[in-house]
C-alpha positions as CSV (number, residue, x, y, z in Angstrom):
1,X,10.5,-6.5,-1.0
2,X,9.7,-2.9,0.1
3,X,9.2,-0.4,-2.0
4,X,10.8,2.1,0.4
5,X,14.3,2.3,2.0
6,X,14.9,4.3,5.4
7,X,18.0,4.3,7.0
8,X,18.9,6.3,10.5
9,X,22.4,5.8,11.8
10,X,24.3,7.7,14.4
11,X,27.9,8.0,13.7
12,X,29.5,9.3,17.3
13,X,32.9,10.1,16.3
14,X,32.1,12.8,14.2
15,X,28.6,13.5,16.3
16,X,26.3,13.2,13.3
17,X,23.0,11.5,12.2
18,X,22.9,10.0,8.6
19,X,18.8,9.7,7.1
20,X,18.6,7.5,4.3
21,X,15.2,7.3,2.4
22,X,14.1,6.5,-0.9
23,X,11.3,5.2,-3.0
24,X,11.8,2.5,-4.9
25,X,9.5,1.6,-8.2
26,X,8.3,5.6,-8.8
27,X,9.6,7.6,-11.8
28,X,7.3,10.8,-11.5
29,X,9.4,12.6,-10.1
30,X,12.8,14.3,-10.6
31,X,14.3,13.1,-7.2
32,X,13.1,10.0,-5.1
33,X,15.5,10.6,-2.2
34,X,18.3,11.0,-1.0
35,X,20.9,11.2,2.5
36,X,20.4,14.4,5.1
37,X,23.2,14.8,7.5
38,X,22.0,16.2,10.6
39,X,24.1,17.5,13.4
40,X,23.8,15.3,17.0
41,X,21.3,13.0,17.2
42,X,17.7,13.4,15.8
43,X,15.0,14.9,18.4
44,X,12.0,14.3,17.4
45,X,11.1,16.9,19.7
46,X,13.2,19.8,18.6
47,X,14.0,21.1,15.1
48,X,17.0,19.4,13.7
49,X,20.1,21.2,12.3
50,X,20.5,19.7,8.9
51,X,24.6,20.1,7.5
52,X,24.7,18.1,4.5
53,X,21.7,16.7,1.9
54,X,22.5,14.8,-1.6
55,X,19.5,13.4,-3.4
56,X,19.3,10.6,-5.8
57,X,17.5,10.3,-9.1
58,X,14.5,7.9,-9.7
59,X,15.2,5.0,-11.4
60,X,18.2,3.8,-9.1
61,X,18.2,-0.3,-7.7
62,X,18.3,-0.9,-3.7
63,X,21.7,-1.8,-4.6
64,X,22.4,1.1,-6.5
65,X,21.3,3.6,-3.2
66,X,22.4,1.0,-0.8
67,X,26.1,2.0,-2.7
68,X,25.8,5.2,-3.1
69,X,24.6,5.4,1.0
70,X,27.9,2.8,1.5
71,X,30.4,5.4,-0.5
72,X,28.8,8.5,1.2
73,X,29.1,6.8,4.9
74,X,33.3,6.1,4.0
75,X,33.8,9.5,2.6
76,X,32.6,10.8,5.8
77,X,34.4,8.4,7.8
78,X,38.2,8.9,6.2
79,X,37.3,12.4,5.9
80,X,36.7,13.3,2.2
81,X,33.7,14.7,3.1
82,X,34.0,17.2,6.2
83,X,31.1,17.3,8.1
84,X,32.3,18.9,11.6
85,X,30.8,22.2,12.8
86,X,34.3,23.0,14.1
């Protein structure tokens, strides 16, 4: 098992990238990680417009960010989160 979970998915209706990442195991710190919403795809090239962060406490399972990541993701899909630079 890793002790770090990264996540990169591009959701094309709503022409955003979600970044997962956390470390797992680590409790010197207030935060571990967390979900940056970034508008388009991510260039690694240019400098990315980020639209959205949350961040997660240490402490939390891989289950418990994998369903926090999960509820995040369906807000944004049925639109209880409004992500659209429109």
């Amino acid at each position: 098992m890793s002790d770090y979970i990264k996540k990169l998915e591009y959701i094309k209706d709503h022409d955003i990238t979600v970044e997962l990442t956390y470390r797992l195991n680590f409790n010197n710190e207030k935060s571990c990680g967390g979900v940056k919403i970034y508008s388009g795809k991510i260039d690694e090239d240019k400098e990315n417009y980020e639209i959205y962060m949350e961040l997660y406490e240490c402490g939390l399972t891989e289950n418990d960010v994998n369903e926090r990541y999960n509820k995040l993701m369906n807000e944004i899909k049925t639109g209880k989160i409004d992500v659209s630079l429109k």
